[in-house]
C-alpha positions in Angstrom: 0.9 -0.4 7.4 0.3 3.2 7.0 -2.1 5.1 9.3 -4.5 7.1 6.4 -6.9 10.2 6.4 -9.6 10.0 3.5 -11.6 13.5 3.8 -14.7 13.3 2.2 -17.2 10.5 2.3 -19.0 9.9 -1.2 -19.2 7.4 -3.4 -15.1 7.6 -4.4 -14.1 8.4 -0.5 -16.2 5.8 1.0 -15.1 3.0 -1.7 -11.3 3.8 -0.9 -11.7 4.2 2.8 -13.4 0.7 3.4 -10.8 -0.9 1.1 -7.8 0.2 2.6 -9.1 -0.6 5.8 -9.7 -4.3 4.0 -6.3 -4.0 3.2 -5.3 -3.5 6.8 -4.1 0.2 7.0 -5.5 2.3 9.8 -7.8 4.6 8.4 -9.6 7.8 9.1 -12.8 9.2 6.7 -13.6 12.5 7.4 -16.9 14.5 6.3 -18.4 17.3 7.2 -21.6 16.5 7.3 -22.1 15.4 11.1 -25.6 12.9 10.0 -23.0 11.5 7.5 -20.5 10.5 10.1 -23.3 9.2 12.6 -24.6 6.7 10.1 -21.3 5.6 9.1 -20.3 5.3 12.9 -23.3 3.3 13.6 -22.0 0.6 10.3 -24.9 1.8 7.8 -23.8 3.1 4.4 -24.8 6.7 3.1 -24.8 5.3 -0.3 -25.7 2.0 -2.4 -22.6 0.0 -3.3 -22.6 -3.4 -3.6 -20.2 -4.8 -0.6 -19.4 -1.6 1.2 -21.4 -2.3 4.0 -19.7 -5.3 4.9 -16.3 -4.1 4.8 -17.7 -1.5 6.5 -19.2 -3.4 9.5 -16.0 -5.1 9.1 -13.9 -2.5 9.4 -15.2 -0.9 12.5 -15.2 -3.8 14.0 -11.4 -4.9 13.6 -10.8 -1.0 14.9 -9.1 -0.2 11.4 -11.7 2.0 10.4 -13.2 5.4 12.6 -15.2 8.1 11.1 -14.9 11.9 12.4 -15.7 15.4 11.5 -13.6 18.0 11.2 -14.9 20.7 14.0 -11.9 20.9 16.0 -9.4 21.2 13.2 -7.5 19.4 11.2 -4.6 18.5 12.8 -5.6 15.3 14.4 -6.8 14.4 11.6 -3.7 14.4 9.1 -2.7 10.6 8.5 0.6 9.7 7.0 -0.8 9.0 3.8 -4.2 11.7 3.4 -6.4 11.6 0.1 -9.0 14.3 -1.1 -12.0 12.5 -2.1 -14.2 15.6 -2.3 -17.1 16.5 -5.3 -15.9 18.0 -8.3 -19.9 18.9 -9.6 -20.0 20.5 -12.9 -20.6 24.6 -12.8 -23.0 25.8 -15.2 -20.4 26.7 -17.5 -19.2 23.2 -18.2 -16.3 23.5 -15.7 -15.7 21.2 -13.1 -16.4 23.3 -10.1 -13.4 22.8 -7.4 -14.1 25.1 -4.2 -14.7 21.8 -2.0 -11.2 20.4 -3.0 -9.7 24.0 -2.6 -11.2 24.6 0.7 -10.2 20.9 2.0 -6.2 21.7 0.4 -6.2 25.1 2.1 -7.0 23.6 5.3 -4.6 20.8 5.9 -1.6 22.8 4.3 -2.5 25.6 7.2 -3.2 23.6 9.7 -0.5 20.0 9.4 2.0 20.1 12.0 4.0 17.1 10.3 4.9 16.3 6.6 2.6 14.0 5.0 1.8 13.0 1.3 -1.5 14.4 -0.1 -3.2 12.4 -2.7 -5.6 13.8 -4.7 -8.4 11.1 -5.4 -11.1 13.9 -6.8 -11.5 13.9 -10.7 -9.5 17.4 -11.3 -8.7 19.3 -14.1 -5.3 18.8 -15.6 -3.1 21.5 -14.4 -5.0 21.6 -11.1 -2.5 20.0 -9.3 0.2 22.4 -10.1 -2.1 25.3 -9.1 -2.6 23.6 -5.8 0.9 22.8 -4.8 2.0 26.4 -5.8 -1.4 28.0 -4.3 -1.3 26.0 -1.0 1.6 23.6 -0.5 4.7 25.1 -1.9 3.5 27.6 1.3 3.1 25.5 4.2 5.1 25.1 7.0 5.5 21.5 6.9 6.4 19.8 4.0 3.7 18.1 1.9 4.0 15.8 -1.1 1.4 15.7 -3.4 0.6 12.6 -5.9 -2.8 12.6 -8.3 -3.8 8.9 -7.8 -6.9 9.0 -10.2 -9.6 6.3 -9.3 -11.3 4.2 -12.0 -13.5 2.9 -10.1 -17.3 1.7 -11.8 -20.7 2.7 -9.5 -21.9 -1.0 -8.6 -18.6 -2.6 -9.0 -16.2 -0.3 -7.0 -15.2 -3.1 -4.7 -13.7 -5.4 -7.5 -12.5 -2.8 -9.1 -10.5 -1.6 -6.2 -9.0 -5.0 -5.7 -8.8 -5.8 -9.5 -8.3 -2.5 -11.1 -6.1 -2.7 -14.3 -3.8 -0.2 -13.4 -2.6 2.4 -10.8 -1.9 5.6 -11.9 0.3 7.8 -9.6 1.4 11.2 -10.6 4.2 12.6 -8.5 7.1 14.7 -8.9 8.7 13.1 -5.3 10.2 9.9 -5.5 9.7 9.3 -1.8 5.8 9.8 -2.2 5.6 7.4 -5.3 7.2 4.8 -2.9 4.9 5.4 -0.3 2.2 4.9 -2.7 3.6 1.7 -3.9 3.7 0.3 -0.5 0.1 1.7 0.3 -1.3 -0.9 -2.8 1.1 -3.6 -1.9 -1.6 -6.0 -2.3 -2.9 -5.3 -5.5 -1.3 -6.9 -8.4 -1.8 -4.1 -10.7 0.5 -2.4 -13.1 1.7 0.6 -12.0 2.0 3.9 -13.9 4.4 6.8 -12.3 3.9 9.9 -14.4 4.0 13.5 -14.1 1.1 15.3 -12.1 -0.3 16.8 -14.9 -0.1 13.6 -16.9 -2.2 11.3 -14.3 -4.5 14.3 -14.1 -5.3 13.6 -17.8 -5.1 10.0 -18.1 -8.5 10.3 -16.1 -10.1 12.4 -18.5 -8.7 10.8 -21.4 -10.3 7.3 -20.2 -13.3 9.0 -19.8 -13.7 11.0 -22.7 -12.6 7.6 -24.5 -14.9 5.4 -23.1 -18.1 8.2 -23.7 -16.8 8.0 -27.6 -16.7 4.3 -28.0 -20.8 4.6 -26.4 -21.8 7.4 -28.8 -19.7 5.7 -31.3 -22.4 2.8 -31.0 -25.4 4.7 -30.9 -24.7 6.2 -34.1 -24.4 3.5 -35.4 -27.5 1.8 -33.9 -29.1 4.9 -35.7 -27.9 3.9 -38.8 -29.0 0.3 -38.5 -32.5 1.6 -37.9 -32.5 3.8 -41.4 -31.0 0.8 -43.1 -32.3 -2.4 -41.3 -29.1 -3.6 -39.5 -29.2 -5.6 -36.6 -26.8 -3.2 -34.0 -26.3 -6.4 -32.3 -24.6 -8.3 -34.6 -22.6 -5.5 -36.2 -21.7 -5.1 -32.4 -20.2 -8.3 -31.8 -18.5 -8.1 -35.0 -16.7 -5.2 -33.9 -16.2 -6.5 -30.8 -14.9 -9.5 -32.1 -11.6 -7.4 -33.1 -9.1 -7.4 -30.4 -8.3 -3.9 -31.5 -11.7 -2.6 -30.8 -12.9 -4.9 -27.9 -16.3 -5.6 -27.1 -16.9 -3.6 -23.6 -18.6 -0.1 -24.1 -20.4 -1.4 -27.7 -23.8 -1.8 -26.4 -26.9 0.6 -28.2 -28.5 2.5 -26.1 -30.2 5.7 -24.8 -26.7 7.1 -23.7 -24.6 7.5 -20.7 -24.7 9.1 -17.3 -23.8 8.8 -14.0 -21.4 11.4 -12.3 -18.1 10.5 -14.6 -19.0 10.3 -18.0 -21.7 13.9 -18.6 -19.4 15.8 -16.4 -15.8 14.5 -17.2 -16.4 15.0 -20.9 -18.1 18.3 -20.6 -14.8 19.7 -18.0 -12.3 18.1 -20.9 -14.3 20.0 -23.8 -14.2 23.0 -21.6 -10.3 22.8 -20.6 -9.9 22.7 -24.3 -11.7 25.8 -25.3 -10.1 27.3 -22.4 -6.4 26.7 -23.6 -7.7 27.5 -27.3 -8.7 24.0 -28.8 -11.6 22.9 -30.4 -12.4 19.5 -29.4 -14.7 19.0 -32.4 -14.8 15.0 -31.5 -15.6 14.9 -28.3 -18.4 17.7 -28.9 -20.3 15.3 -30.8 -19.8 12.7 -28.8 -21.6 15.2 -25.9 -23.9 16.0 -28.9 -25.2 12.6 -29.6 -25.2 11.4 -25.9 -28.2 14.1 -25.2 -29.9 13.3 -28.5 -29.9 9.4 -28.0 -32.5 10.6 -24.4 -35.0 12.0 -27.4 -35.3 8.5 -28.3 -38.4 6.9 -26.6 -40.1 10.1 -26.9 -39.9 9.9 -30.9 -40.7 6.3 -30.8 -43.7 6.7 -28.8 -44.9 9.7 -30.5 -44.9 7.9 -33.7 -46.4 4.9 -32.2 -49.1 6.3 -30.6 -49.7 9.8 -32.4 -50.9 11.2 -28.8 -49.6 10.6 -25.5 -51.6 12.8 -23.7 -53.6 11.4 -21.2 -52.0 8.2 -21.8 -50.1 6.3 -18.7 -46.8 5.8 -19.7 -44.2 3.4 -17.2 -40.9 4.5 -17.2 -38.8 1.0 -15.5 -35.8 2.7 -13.8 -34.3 6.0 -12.4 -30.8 5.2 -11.5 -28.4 5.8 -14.0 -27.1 2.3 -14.7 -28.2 -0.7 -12.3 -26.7 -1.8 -9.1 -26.8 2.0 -8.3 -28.7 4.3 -6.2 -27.3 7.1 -8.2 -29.5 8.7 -10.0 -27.1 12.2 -11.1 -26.8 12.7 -14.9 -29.8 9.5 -15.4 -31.5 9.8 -19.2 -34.5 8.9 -17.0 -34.1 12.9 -15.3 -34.8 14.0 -19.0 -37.0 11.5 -20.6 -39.4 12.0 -17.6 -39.9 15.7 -18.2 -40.5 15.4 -22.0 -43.2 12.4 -21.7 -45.1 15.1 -19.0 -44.6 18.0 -21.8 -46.3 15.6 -24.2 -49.3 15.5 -21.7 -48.2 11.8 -20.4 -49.3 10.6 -17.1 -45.9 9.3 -16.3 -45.3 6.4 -13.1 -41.9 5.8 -12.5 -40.2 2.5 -10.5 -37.0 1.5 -9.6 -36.0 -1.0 -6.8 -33.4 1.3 -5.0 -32.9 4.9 -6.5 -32.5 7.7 -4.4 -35.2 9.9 -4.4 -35.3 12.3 -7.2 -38.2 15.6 -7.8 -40.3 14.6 -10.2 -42.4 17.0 -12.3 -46.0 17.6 -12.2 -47.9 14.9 -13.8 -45.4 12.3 -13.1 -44.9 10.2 -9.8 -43.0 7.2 -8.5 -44.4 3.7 -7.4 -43.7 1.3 -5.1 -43.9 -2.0 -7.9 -43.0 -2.5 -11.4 -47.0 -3.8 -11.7 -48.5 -0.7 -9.8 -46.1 1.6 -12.6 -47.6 -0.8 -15.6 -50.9 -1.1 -14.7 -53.1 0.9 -17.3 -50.2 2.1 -19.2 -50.0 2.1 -22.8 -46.3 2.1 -22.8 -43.4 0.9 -21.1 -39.6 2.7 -21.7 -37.0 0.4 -20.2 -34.3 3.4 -18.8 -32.0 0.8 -16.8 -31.1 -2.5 -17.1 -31.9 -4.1 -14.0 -32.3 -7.7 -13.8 -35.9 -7.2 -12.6 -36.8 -6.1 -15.6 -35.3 -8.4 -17.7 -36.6 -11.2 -15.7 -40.4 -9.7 -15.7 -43.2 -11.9 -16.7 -44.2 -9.8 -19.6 -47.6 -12.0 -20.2 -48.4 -10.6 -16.8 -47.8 -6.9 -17.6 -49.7 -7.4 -21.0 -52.7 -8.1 -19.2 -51.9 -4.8 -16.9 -51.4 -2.5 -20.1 -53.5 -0.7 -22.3 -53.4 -0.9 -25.6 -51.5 -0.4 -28.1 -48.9 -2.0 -25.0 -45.7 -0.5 -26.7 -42.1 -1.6 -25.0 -39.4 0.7 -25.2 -36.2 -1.1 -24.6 -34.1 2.1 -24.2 -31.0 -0.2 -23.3 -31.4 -3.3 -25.6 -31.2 -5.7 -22.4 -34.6 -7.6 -23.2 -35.5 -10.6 -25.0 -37.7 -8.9 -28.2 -39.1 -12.6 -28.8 -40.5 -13.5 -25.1 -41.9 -9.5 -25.0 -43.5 -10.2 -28.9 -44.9 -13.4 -27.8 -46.4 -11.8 -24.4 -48.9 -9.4 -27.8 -46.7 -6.7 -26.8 -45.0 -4.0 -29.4 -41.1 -3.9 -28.8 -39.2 -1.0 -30.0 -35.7 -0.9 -29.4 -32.4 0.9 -30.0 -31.0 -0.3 -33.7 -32.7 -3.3 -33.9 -34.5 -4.4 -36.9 -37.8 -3.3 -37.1 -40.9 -3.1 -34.4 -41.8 -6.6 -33.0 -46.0 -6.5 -32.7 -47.5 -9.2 -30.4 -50.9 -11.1 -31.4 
C-alpha cells in the first residue's frame, strides 16, 4: 500500500482522498484553509456527497486518513504517490484560470526532499502538463514524475463512480510512474488507458465537450418538437434505442451546469481559438446551453402576459440533484430574469449551499411556504421531492392561472393536469390545462 498526499480538499480531492483511504492506502489531504481541515478532522464533510461522510468517519477512524495544512511546509507532507486536486475556476476570458495548481506545483518541486510521482487530478488545459514539468519539475532537485490521471467523477455519484468508473486514464511519459499508478487502483476493475500527457489532458475535455453536445443536441431538438408537435420523449428513446447513440445524456431540458460542463467547454473553445481553431460546433453547443435558461421566462411571459407582481416558485437551486452545488446552476440565471420581469421570486431547495439572491427574490424553508400564492411554479432540478409532491395540495396553495414549468421533464404531466394545474414542459406536446 502506498502512503498518498492529496492537496486540496474540494469536491474532486475530497472524493479521491476518502476512496483511497477505503482502498487501504495511507493518506494525507491537505488544504489550506485551516476551518476546512478542522471540520474534516472532527469527521464532518465540507461538502454534500452522497457517502463521503462515512468513509470519512471511517477513514479516521481505521487511522488511514489525517487531514493537515500546509503552514510548516511541505516537506512532511510529500507522500509517495501526491495528487493536485486544486480549482481550475474559469477567468473571465473563458480560460481555465490555473494559479492554485501553479502555486501548489511550485511548492512541492522546491520544497521535496525525495522523488515522488505527482499526479495531476485538476481539470487542466492540454499542454499544461508539459509547461509544468519544464516550468517546475524538470528543475527540482529531487526527481519527480508526473502522470495526468483525469477524474470522471459525477457530483452525487462520485463514490460509485470511483469504484465503478469505466476507465482510468493515466498520462505519463515514465514507465515507473504508470506502474505505480497501476498498483495504486489495484482494486478497481477498470480498463486502463496509458497515453501521452498531453493526450489524457484531452481525453478530459473531449468527454466533456462530448457529453455537453449530446445535451444541446437534445434541446434542439426538444425545440423543434415544440414548433412541430413531437413528443421529445419518444423521439428520445428512439434514439436512444440505437446502440450507436445510447440513451444517457438525451434528456430535454433547461441545460447543463455544474462546475465541469459551462467551464470545461468554454476552456476547450478557448484553447482552440488560442492555437488558431474555430471550434464552430462546440460554440453552439455553449450557444444553445445559455439560451435553453430563457426558457421558463418565455413560457411564463406568454402564459401570463405580466409577471409583475406575481409570486413565482422556482423548485431547486443546485445544479442537478443529490448536490449541494449550486456553481454554473440555470437557477443563478433564471432567478435574475423572473426579478427583471417584476416577479416576486421564492426559491427552495432541500440542501443547496447558500447562494445571493437578487432583490425581490428570497429563499424558503418548504416547497409549500415557496408555492403558496404563486401563480407559477419552474421545476429547475430534478429532485425526487418534487417529483413526488402532492400537486392537489400545491393547487390549492397557488394562484391562478397555477402554471408548472417542468424545466427538466422529470414530472408526470397527467397527475400535475389532473391536480387543474397548467403544465408546460421542454418539447412536449402542447400545454396540459387542469379543470
Amino acid at each position: 500500500m502506498a502512503s498518498v498526499t492529496v492537496v486540496g480538499t474540494g469536491y474532486v480531492g475530497l472524493v479521491t482522498g476518502v476512496c483511497l483511504s477505503k482502498s487501504g492506502h495511507t493518506v494525507t489531504c491537505v488544504d489550506i484553509d485551516p476551518k476546512k481541515v478542522d471540520l474534516l478532522r472532527s469527521g464532518r464533510s465540507p461538502i454534500f456527497e452522497p457517502g463521503v461522510e462515512d468513509l470519512l468517519a471511517e477513514g479516521i477512524a481505521a487511522g488511514t486518513l489525517r487531514f493537515e495544512t500546509p503552514a510548516n511546509g511541505w516537506r512532511d507532507l510529500v507522500g509517495d504517490v501526491t495528487f493536485v486536486a486544486v480549482g481550475t475556476p474559469m477567468a473571465p476570458n473563458g480560460s481555465a484560470d490555473l494559479s492554485a495548481v501553479r502555486a501548489a506545483v511550485s511548492s512541492l518541486a522546491r520544497e521535496a526532499d525525495r522523488p515522488f510521482v505527482l499526479v495531476m487530478k485538476s481539470t487542466v488545459p492540454p499542454g499544461t502538463g508539459a509547461a509544468l514539468t519544464e516550468r517546475y519539475l524538470r528543475h527540482a532537485a529531487t526527481p519527480i514524475a508526473y502522470v495526468s490521471n483525469p477524474e470522471f467523477l459525477r457530483e452525487g455519484h462520485a463514490v460509485d463512480d470511483w469504484f465503478h468508473t469505466d476507465r482510468i486514464v493515466l498520462g505519463s511519459d515514465d514507465a515507473a510512474a504508470l506502474e505505480t499508478m497501476r498498483a495504486l487502483y489495484a482494486d478497481i476493475e477498470a480498463p486502463v488507458l496509458a497515453t501521452d500527457v498531453t493526450s489524457a489532458e484531452t481525453i478530459k475535455y473531449a468527454s466533456n465537450a462530448f457529453l455537453s453536445t449530446k445535451i444541446s443536441f437534445i434541446n434542439e431538438i426538444a425545440n423543434l418538437c415544440d414548433c412541430i408537435g413531437a413528443d421529445i420523449d419518444a423521439v428520445a428513446r428512439g434514439l436512444g434505442l440505437d446502440a450507436r447513440i445510447g440513451a444517457q445524456f438525451l434528456k430535454a431540458g433547461i441545460g447543463y451546469g455544474g462546475s465541469c460542463f459551462p467551464k470545461d467547454t468554454r476552456a476547450l473553445d478557448f484553447i482552440s481559438t488560442l492555437n488558431g481553431y474555430q471550434f464552430t460546433l462546440l460554440k453552439s453547443v455553449i450557444e444553445v446551453n445559455n439560451r435553453q435558461r430563457l426558457l421558463p421566462v418565455v413560457h411564463l411571459t406568454r402564459a401570463m402576459r405580466d409577471m409583475h407582481d406575481r409570486s413565482i416558485a422556482v423548485l431547486g437551486l443546485s445544479f442537478k440533484p443529490d448536490t449541494d452545488d449550486v456553481r454554473e446552476s440555470p437557477a443563478l440565471d433564471i432567478v435574475p430574469l423572473l426579478v427583471e420581469e417584476g416577479a416576486d421570486v421564492r426559491a427552495y431547495d432541500p440542501i443547496a449551499a447558500p447562494v445571493l439572491l437578487p432583490s425581490g427574490a428570497r429563499r424558503t424553508e418548504t416547497v409549500w411556504e415557496a408555492l403558496d400564492g404563486a401563480s407559477a411554479a419552474v421545476v429547475v432540478t430534478e429532485w425526487r421531492e418534487f417529483m413526488d409532491l402532492d400537486w392537489a395540495r400545491a393547487r390549492e396553495l397557488m394562484r391562478d392561472p397555477a402554471v408548472v414549468f417542468d424545466g427538466r421533464n422529470c414530472l408526470d404531466s397527467a397527475r400535475v393536469s389532473a391536480a387543474g394545474l397548467t403544465y408546460m414542459a421542454v418539447g412536449r406536446p402542447g400545454a396540459h390545462r387542469g379543470a
